[in-house]
C-alpha positions, 0 to 999 in steps of 0.5 A: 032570975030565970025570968029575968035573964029571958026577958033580957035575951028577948029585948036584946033580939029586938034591939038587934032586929031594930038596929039591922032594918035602920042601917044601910050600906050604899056602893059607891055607884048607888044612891038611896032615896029616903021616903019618910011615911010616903013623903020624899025627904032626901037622897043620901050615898054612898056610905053608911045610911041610919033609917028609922024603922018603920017609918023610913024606907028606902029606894036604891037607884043604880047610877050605872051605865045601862045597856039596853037592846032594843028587840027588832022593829019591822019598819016599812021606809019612805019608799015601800020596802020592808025591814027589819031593825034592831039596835042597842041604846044606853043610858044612865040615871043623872036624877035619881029623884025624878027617876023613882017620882017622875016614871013607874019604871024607867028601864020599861019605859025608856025601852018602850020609847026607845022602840017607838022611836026607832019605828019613826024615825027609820020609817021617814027614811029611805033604803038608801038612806038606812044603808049608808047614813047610819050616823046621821040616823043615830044622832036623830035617834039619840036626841029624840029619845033623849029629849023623851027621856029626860024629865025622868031623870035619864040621859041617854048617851049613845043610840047605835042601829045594830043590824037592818034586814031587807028580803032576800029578792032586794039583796039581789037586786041590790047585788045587780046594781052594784055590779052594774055600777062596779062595770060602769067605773070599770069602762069610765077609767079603761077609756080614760087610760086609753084617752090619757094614753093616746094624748102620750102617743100624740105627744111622742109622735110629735117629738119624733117626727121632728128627728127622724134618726129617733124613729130609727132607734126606735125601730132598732129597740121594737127588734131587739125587744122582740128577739128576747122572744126568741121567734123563729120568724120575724116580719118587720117593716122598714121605711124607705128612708132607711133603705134608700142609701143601702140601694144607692150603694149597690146601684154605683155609689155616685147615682143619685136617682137609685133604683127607681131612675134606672127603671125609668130610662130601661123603659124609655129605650128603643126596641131592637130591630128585628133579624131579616127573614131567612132565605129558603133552603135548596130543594125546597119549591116556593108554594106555587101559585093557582 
């Protein structure tokens, strides 16, 4: 009886260990390929998946977005300047068959590829280029590898370059070009403002020209903006235009010529006749004669 129930207790253990190398339980984001003695029979998942032991075995596939970071390339551009490049790819499996037939392991080699690619193509491209066409690079990037990658099973998604490193002396450089640039726009727009400027003056000039009591005004607004300063002394100019009536009044109100006739017929006067010479005084001898 002893015998008996040891024997049951062993099968009992078998069974067991049967049962659990026959069941498997897939999540939601995985998926098993069978292989049945080396053959590829079948993908199933998720769920729950019934193996035969021994004979069944099977590979799980994540079917995740993966994350990859591409190590820093040293890259030399089209025009001779060292760099150094890092960037960050990610990819999924659409085909977990040819993921686990097609490719040893994907995830090195979609890395590798990845690497070599980043190389080649950033090494056809310019400084300039690097710099300022990242999308462009991106897209070209994306489309080669993925045109690599996708008898394998994987789908790469996005290629984004991460950082591009030059040498310092080209930092520097580069600083002095842009600061060059910056007082180029900087002396282009203060000579269009003063062009603009001028053409207003011109503009305003005429306009005054044609009403000389706005010149007035407008002499009259100078002195009032100037004592807000509260100067203690001012020097401003005047046209005669303004002057002239202020002289006519002084002069007599009814000339017309102003000032400046009356000048003219003051020196237009004979001059005075000269006083007799005087008679000598007694006592005093005219100056004799030798």
């Amino acid at each position: 009886m002893a015998v008996a129930i040891g024997v049951l207790v062993v099968v009992v253990f078998f069974v067991l260990i049967f049962l659990g190398s026959s069941v498997r339980v897939l999540r939601e984001y995985e998926r098993g390929v069978i292989f049945r003695l080396g053959r590829l029979i079948a993908q199933k998942g998720p769920g729950l998946i019934l193996l035969i032991p021994v004979i069944d075995r099977m590979v799980r596939v994540d079917l995740r977005t993966v994350t990859l970071n591409i190590p820093p390339q040293e890259v030399i551009t089209r025009d001779n300047v060292p760099a150094r490049v890092n960037a960050v790819a990610y990819f999924r499996v659409i085909d977990p068959n040819n993921a686990i037939v097609a490719v040893e392991n994907f995830l090195v080699a979609t890395s590798q590829i990845a690497q070599t690619t980043l190389r080649s193509v950033l090494g056809k491209a310019e400084l300039d280029q690097l710099l300022s066409e990242r999308e462009r690079l991106n897209e070209d990037l994306q489309k080669i590898i993925d045109e690599s990658t996708e008898p394998w099973g994987v789908k790469v998604t996005t290629v984004e370059i991460k950082d591009v490193e030059i040498p310092e002396q080209m930092q520097r450089a580069m600083a002095r070009q842009a600061e060059a640039e910056r007082e180029r726009r900087a002396k282009i727009i203060n000579s269009e403002g003063e062009y603009q400027a001028a053409q207003k003056l011109t503009d305003a000039a005429d306009i005054i020209s044609t009403n000389p009591a706005s010149l007035q005004l407008r002499y009259l607004q100078t002195l009032l903006e100037m004592g807000v300063n509260q100067n203690t002394t001012i020097v401003f100019p005047l046209p005669m235009d303004i002057i002239r009536p202020f002289a006519e009044m002084i002069s007599g109100g009814g000339e017309t010529e102003g000032i400046g006739g009356q000048a003219q017929r003051r020196s237009n006067r004979p001059p005075p006749p000269e006083p007799p010479p005087e008679p000598p005084a007694e006592g005093d001898l005219p100056p004799s004669r030798t």
